[in-house]
N, C-alpha and C positions, 0 to 999 in steps of 0.2 A: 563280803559282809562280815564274816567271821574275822579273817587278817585285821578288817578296819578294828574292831571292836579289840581286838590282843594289842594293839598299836594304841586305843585308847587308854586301854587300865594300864600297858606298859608307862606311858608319858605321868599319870598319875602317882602310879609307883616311885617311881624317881623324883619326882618334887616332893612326894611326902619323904622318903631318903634326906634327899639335900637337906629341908627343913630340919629334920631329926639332928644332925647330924650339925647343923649351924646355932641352933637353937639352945645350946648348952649353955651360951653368955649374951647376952642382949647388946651386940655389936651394928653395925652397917649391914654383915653381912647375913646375920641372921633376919634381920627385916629386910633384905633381898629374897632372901631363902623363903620365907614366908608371902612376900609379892608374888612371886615366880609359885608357888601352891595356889594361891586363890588364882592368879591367872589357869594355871592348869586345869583346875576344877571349875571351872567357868566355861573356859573353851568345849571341854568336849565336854559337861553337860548339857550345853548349848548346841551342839552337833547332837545329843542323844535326845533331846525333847522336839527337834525337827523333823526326827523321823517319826518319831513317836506320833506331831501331830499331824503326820503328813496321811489324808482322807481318804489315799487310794489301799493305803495298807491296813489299815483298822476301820474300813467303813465296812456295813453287812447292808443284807436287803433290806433288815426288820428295821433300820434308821430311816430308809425311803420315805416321802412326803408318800403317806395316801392313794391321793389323786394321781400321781405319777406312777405308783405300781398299779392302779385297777387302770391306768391308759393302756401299757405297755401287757398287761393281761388279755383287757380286752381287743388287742389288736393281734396278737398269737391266736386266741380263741376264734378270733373270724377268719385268720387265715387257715385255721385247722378244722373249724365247723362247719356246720350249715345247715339247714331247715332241711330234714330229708324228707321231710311231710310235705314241703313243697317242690321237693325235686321236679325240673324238667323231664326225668327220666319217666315219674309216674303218667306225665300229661301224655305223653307220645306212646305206654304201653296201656290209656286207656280202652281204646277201642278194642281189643284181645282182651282185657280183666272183666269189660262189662257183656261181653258177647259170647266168651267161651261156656263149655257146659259147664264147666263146674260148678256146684249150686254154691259152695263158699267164697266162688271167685267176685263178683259183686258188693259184697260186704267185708273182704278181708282189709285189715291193717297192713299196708304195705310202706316201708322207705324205701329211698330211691339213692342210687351213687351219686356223683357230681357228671352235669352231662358231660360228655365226650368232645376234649380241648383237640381239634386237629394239629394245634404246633408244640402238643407235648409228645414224648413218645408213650409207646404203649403201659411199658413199665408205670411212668410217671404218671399217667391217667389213675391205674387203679391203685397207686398210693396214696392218691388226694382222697380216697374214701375209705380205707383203711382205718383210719380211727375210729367215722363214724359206724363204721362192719365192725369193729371193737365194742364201744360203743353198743350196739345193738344184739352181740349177742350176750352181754351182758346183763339188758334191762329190758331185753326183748320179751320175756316171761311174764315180769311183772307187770307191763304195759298191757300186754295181746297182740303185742304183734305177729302176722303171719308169713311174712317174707319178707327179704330184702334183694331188691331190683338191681342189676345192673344192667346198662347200655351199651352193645358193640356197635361199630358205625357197619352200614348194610354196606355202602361201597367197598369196605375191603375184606368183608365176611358174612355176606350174605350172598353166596354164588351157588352154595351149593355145600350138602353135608359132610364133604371132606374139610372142603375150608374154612365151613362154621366152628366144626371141630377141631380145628387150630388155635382159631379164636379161644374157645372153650379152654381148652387146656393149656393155655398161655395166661387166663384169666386166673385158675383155678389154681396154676403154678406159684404165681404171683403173691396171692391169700395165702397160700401152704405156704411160704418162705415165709411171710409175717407173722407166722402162729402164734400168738405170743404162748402158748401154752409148751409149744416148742415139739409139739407132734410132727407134724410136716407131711402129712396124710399125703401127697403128691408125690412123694419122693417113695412111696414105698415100691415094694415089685409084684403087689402083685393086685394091681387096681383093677384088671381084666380077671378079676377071680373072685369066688363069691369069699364071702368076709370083707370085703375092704366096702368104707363109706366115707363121703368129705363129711372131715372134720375139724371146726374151725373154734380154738379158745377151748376146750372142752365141750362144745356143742355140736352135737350131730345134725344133719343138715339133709334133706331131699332135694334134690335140682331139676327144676324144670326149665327146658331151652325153646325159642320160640326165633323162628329166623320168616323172611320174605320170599325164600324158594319153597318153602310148603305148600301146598295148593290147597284150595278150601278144604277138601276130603280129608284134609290131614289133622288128627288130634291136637298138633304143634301150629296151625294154619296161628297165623300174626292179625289175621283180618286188616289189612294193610298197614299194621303200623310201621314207622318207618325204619327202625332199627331191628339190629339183634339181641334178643334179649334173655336176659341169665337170670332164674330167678331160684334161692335159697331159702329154703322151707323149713327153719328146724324141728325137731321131732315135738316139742314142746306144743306147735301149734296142733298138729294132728289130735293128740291129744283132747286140746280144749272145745274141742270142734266134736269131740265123740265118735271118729271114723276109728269103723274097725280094724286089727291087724289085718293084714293083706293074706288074699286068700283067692284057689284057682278056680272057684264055684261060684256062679254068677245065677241068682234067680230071674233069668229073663223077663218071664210073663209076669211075674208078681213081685219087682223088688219089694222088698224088707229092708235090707239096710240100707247105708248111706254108701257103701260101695257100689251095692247092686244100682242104685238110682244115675250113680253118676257115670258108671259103665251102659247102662239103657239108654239115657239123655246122650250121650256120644253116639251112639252107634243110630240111634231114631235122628240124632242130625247126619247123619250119613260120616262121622267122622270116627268111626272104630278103630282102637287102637288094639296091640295084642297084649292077651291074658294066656300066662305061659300054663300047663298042668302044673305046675308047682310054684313053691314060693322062695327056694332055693335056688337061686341064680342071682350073676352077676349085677348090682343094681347101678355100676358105669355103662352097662349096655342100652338105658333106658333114656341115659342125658341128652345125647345128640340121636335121636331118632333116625333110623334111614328113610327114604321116601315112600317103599314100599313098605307094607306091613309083615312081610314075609322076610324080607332083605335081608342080607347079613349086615350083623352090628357097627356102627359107624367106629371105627378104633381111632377115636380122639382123643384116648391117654398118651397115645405114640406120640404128636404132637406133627411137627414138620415132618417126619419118618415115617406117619400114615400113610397107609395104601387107599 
């Protein structure tokens, strides 16, 4: 592009030359000399106003017809959104939302991921919801929402709490590499230690996991729904909800708070979970549940290297 354009003002150069240079007497060859100018300055003005209006090099978006950019909008946005109010995902962890003890589970604001495509792979599943997990911890305050749902398929992680907890930590891997805040809360070392919490966007988050090998007795029991299910709590909702910080004293006979009720209400359905003497301990120990109440901690930060 540059050579061409030195090779244009060259050819110009030189006809205004000859011109100059014939033009002293008004012979033949100085009205040569002057033809051979205006041809010069013709041709490659003519080369230089083609490129000029040539559409692919001086067109912008803000010249687009309207209608053509809210098409081409609107066809990104439904391949990148979607109604998480109406997620499949809610429909199938309804019977576990509306049956568990929790007294806020019934009435909570929940969205849902995109259900779970078998001929994607794993990766590619929980990037389809990725935006709206953007998305939601962003406006999730302002709205009320109080979780956001995600779906593992039960056939290839619901067998049991080592391999749920692959599932998990494959899940939770995925979200930590998308940080957009650039934390990467999964990558740290020391998630099996107290101090560490997922953290997504700037948003601190509680994770509660719900699989089909839990047996009714179990706090986690799914009440048969059919998948496995990951659900992210941020602190924001606890909050709104007025539950108090956590704490290892429980008023059996007479709850008072909204802790004590929802710890009685568990244990009068027969499904008690454990309340450690303190409130210092690791809170990845609590994700994937082991089946007994006693058991040692399911280690689903290790990932495929769990024991």
């Amino acid at each position: 592009m540059v050579s061409e354009e030195r090779f244009l003002l060259f050819v110009r150069a030189l006809a205004l030359l000859f011109f100059l240079y014939a033009s002293l007497s008004i012979t033949l060859r100085s009205v040569t000399a002057l033809l051979i100018l205006l041809v010069a300055f013709y041709a490659t003005g003519k080369s230089d106003k083609s490129k000029v209006s040539n559409p692919f090099l001086r067109s912008k978006e803000s010249d687009l017809d309207a209608d053509l950019k809210s098409s081409y909008q609107k066809k990104i946005a439904d391949f990148v959104f979607y109604d998480p109010e109406m997620s499949e995902v809610l429909d199938h962890f309804s019977p576990a939302q509306q049956q568990t003890q929790c007294i806020f589970s019934k009435t909570a604001k929940l969205w849902g991921a995109q259900p779970w495509d078998t001929t994607l792979t794993f990766e590619d599943n929980v990037r389809r919801s990725i935006p709206m997990f953007i998305k939601f911890t962003v406006i999730g305050k302002s709205l009320g929402l109080d979780g956001f749902l995600f779906e593992l398929p039960a056939a290839n992680y619901g067998k049991d709490p080592t391999t749920f907890g692959q599932g998990v930590h494959r899940l939770l891997k995925n979200l930590s590499d998308a940080d957009p805040a650039g934390v990467h809360c999964m990558n740290k070392s020391y998630i099996d230690g107290r101090g560490w919490y997922f953290e997504f966007d700037r948003e601190s988050m509680f994770i509660t996991t719900f699989s089909p090998f839990y047996p009714s007795s179990h706090s986690r029991y799914s009440f048969e729904a059919p998948g496995c299910y990951v659900l992210f709590q941020p602190e924001h909702s606890f909050a709104a909800h007025n539950i108090e910080p956590d704490t290892p004293h429980t008023n059996w006979e007479h709850p008072v708070t909204i802790r004590d009720k929802i710890r009685v209400a568990y244990k009068k359905n027969g499904r008690e979970y454990l309340i450690r003497d303190t409130v210092y301990y690791p809170t990845s120990h609590d994700i994937v549940k082991p089946l007994g109440i006693n058991d040692e901690p399911v280690q689903w930060w290790k990932g495929e290297k769990q024991e």
